[in-house]
C-alpha positions as CSV (number, residue, x, y, z in Angstrom):
1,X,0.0,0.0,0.0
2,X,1.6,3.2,-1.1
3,X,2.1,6.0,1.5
4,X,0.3,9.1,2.5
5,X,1.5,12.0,0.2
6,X,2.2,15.5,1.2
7,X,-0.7,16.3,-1.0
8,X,-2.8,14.4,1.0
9,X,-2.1,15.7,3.8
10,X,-2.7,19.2,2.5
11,X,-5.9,18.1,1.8
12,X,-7.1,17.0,4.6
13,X,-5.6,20.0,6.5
14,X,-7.8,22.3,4.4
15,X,-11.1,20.6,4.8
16,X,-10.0,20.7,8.6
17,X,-9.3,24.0,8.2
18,X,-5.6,23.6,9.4
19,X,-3.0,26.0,8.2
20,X,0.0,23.7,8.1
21,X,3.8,24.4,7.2
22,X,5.4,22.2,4.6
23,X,8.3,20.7,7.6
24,X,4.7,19.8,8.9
25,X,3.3,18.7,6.0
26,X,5.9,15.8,5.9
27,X,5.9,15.3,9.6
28,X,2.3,14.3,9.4
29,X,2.6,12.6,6.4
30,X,5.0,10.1,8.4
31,X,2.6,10.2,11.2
32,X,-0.5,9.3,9.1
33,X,1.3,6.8,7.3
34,X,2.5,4.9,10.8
35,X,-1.6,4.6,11.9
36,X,-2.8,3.6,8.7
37,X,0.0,0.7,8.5
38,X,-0.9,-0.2,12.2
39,X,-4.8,-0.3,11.4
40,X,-4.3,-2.5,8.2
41,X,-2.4,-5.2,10.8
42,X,-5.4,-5.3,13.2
43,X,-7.6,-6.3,9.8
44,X,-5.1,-8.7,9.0
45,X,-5.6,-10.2,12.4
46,X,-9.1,-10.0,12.9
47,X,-10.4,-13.6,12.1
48,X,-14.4,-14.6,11.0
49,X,-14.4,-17.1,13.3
50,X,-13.4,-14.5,16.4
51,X,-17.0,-12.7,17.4
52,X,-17.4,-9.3,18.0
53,X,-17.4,-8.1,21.5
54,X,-17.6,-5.0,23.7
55,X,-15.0,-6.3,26.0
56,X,-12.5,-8.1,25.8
57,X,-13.5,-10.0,29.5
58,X,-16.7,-11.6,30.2
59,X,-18.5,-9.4,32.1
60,X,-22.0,-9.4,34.6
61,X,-23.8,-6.7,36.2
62,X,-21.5,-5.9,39.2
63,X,-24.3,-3.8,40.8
64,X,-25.2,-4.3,44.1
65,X,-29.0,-5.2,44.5
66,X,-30.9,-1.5,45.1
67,X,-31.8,-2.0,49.2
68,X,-33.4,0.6,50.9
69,X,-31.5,1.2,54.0
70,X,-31.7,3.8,57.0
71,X,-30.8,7.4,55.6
72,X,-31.0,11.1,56.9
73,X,-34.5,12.3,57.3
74,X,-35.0,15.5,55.0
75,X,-34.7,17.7,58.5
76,X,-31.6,15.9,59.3
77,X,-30.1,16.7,55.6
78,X,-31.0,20.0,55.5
79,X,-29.8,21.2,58.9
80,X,-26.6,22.7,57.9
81,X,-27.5,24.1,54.6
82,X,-27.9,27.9,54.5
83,X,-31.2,28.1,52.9
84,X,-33.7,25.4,52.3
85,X,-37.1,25.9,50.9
86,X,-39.8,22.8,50.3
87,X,-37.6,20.0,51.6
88,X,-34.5,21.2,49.2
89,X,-31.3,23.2,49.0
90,X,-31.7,26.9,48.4
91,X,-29.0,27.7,46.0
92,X,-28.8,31.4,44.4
93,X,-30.1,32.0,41.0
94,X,-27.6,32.4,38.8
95,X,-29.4,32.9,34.8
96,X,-31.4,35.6,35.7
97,X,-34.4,33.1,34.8
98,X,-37.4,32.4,36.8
């Protein structure tokens, strides 16, 4: 497979809208060319008889079960806030909304 050109990489620096020098030009060029090579290795690798997975590692919900368990009253949560209104923190309004 023949390598990324200069012009190429000019290219794709304009429709990024990337002003680029020409020492970068080539330094990118050698760059580019370096991913491309290493992505064409992992298709050679990649096998039909391997499935497709998300991870790598056989995974199961590691979630513990949802128990409800003793916890602060709203009283108790709210005492040492500086403002509370309707069972919640008062917090400032800040967007000039209402």
């Amino acid at each position: 497979m023949p390598g990324i050109t200069r012009e190429e990489v000019s290219h794709l620096a304009r429709l990024s809208r990337l002003e680029l020098q020409d020492e970068e030009l080539d330094h990118f060029a050698e760059q580019l060319d370096v991913i491309i090579g290493a992505v064409a290795r992992v298709g050679e690798i990649a096998a039909d008889d391997i499935p497709p997975t998300s991870h790598p590692l056989p995974l199961t919900n590691v979630m513990r079960p949802d128990v409800v368990r003793p916890s602060l009253t709203p009283e108790q949560a709210l005492s040492g806030a500086p403002a509370a209104e309707q069972q919640r923190f008062k917090v400032p309004q800040i967007l000039g909304e209402d």
